[in-house]
TITINU-493901 format. One record per atom (N, C-alpha, C, O): residue in one letter; x, y, z. Coordinates in steps of 0.2 Angstrom, whole numbers, plus 2048, in hexadecimal, padded with zeros to 3 digits. Atoms other than C-alpha are relative to their C-alpha. Last residue first. Example, Ala and Ser with C-alpha at 12.3 -4.5 7.8 and 13.67 -1.06 7.14 Angstrom:
# TITINU-493901
s7FC7FA7FF;s8447FB824;s7FC805803;s7FF80B804;a8047FA800;a83E7EA827;a804806800;a809805803;
***
This chain:
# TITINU-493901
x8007FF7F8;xB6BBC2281;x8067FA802;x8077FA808;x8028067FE;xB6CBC426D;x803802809;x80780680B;x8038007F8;xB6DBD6269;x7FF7FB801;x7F97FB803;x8068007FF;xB7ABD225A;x7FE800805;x8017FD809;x8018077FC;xB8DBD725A;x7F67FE800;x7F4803802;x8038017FA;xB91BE424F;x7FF7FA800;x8017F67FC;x8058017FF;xB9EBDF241;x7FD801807;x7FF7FE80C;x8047FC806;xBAFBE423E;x7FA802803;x7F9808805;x807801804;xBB5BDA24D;x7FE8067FD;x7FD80A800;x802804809;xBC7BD924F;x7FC804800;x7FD80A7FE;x7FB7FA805;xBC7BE5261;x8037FC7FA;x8087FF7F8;x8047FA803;xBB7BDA266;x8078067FB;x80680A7F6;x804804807;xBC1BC9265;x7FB8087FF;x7F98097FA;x7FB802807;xBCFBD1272;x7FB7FE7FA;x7FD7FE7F4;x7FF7FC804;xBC1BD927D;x8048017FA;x8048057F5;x8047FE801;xBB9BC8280;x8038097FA;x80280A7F4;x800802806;xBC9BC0282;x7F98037FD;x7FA8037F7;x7FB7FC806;xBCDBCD28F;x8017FD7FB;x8057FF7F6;x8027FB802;xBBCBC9299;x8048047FA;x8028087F6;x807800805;xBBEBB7297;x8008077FC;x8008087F6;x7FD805806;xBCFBB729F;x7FA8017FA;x7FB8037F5;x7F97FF801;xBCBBC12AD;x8018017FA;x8028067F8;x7F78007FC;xBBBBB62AF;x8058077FD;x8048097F7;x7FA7FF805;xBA9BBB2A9;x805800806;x80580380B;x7F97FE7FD;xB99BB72B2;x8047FD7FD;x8047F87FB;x7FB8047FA;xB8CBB72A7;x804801802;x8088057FF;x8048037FA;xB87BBC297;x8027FC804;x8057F6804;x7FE8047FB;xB95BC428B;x7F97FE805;x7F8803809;x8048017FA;xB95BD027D;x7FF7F7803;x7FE7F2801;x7FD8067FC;xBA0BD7270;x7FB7FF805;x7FA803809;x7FD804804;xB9EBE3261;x8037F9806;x8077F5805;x7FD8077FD;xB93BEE267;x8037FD7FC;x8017FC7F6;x801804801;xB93BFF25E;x8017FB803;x8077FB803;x80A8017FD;xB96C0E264;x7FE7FC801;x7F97FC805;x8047FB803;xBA8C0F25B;x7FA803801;x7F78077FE;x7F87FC803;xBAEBFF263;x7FD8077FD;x7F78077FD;x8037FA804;xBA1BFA273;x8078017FA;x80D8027FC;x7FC7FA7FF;xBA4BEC27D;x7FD8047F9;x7F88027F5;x8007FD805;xB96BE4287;x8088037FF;x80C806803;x7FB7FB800;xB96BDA298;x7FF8017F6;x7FE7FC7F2;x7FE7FF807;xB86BD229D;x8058067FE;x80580C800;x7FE7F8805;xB84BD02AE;x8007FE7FA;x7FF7F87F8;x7FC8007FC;xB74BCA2AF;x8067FE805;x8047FC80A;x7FE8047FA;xB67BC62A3;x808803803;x80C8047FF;x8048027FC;xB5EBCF296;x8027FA807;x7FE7F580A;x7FD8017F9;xB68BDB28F;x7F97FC802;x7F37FE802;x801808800;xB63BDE27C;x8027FC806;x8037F6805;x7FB805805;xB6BBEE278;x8007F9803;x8047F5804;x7FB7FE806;xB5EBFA279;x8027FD7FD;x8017FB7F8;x805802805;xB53BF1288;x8058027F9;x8077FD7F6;x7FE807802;xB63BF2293;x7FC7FD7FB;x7FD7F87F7;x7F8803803;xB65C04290;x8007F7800;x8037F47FB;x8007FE809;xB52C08291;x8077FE7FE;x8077FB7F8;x804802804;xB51C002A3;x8028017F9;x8047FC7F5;x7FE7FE808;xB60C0A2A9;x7FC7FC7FD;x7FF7FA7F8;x8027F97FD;xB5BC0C2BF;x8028027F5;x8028077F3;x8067FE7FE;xB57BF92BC;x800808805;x7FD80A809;x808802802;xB65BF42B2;x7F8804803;x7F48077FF;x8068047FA;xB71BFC2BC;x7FC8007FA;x7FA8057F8;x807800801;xB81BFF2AE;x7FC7FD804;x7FD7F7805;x8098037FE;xB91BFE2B2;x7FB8047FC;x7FC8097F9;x8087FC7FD;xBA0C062AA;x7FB7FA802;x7FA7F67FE;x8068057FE;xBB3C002A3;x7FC804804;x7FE809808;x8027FD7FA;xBBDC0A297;x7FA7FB802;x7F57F87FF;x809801800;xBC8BFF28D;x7FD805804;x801806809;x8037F9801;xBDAC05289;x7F8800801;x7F48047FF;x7FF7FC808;xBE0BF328D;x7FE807802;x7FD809808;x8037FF806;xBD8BEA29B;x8028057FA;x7FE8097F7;x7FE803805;xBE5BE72A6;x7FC7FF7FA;x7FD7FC7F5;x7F9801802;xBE2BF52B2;x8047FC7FB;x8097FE7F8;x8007FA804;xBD0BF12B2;x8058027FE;x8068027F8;x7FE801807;xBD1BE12BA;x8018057FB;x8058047F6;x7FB8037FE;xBCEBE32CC;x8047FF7F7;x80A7FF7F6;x7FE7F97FD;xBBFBEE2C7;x8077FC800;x8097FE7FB;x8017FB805;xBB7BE12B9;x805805805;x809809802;x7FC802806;xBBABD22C6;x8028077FB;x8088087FA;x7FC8007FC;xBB2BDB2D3;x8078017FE;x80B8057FF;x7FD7F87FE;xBA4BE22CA;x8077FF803;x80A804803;x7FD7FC804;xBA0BD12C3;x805805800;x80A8067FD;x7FB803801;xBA1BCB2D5;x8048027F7;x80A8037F5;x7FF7FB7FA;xB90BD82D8;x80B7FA801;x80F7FC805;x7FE7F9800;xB89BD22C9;x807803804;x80B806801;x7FC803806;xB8ABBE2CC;x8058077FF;x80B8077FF;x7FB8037FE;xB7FBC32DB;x8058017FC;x8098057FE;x7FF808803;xB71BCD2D2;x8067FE803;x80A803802;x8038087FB;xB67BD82DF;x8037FB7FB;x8017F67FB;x7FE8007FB;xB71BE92D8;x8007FA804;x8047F7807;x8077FE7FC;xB6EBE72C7;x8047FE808;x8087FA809;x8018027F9;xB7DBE72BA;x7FB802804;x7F9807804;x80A7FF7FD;xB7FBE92A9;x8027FD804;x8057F8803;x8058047FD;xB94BEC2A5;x7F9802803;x7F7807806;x8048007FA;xB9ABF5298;x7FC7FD806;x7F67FC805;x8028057FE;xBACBF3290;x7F7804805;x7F7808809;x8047FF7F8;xBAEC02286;x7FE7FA801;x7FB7F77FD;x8068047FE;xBBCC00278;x7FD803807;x80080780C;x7FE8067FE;xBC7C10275;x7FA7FB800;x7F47FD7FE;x7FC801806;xBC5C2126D;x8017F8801;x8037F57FC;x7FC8057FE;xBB4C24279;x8077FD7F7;x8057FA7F2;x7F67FC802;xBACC32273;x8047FE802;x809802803;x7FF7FE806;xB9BC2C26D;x805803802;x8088077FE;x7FD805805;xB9CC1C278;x7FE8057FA;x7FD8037F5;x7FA803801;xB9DC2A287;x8037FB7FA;x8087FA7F9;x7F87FA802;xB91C35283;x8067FB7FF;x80A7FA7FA;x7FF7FD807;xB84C26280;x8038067FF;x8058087F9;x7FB806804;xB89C1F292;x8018007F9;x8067FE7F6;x7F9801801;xB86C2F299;x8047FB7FD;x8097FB7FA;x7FD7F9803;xB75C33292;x8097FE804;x80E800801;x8037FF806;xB6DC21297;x8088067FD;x80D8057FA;x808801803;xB75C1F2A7;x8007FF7FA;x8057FC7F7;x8027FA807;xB87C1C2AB;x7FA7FF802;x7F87FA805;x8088037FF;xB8EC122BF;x7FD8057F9;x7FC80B7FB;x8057FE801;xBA1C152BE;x7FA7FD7FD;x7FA7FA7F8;x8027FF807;xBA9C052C2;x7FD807800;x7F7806803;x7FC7FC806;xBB3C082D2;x7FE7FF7FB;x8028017F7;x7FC7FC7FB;xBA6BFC2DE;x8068037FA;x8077FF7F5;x7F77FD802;xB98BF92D2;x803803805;x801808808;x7FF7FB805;xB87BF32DB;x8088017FF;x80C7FF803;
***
């Protein structure tokens, strides 16, 4: 599970990407997935250099409806959000490097990102 990421549900995570001024990175994460639990690491240890992003988990399996919503079906999967809208997204374990080319190509993008997995 997330070590320093706060952990959202449903009703927090849709407060926050409606009053959020910045990008929201979010990471889907499940407790039993390995990959996850290095994601979290990476993502904590990184946070400081991510811009103005805010970064949050998501448990999969205490937020079913969340990852059903936005098309999660494998694990982790990092999401960023510009306005509410997805505009970026990642399957798999992300580097460092990855993560902040991830947020650099979503703060361009106009356009959502499509729910593919």
């Amino acid at each position: 599970m997330p070590k320093n990421l706060p952990l959202l549900n449903e009703v927090e995570l849709d407060g926050l990407l409606q009053s959020a001024r910045g990008p929201v990175l979010v990471d889907f994460t499940a407790a039993w997935c390995g990959p996850c639990k290095t994601q979290s690491a990476i993502l904590t240890a990184a946070a400081g250099r991510l811009g103005d992003a805010v970064v949050v988990a998501v448990d999969v399996d205490d937020s079913p409806e969340l990852a059903a919503r936005f098309g999660v079906r494998g694990m982790p999967t990092l999401l960023v959000f510009k306005d509410g809208a997805v505009v970026g997204r990642r399957l798999g374990l992300a580097s460092e490097a990855a993560i902040v080319t991830l947020l650099a190509n979503a703060a361009t993008s106009a356009a959502p990102v499509a729910a593919a997995g």
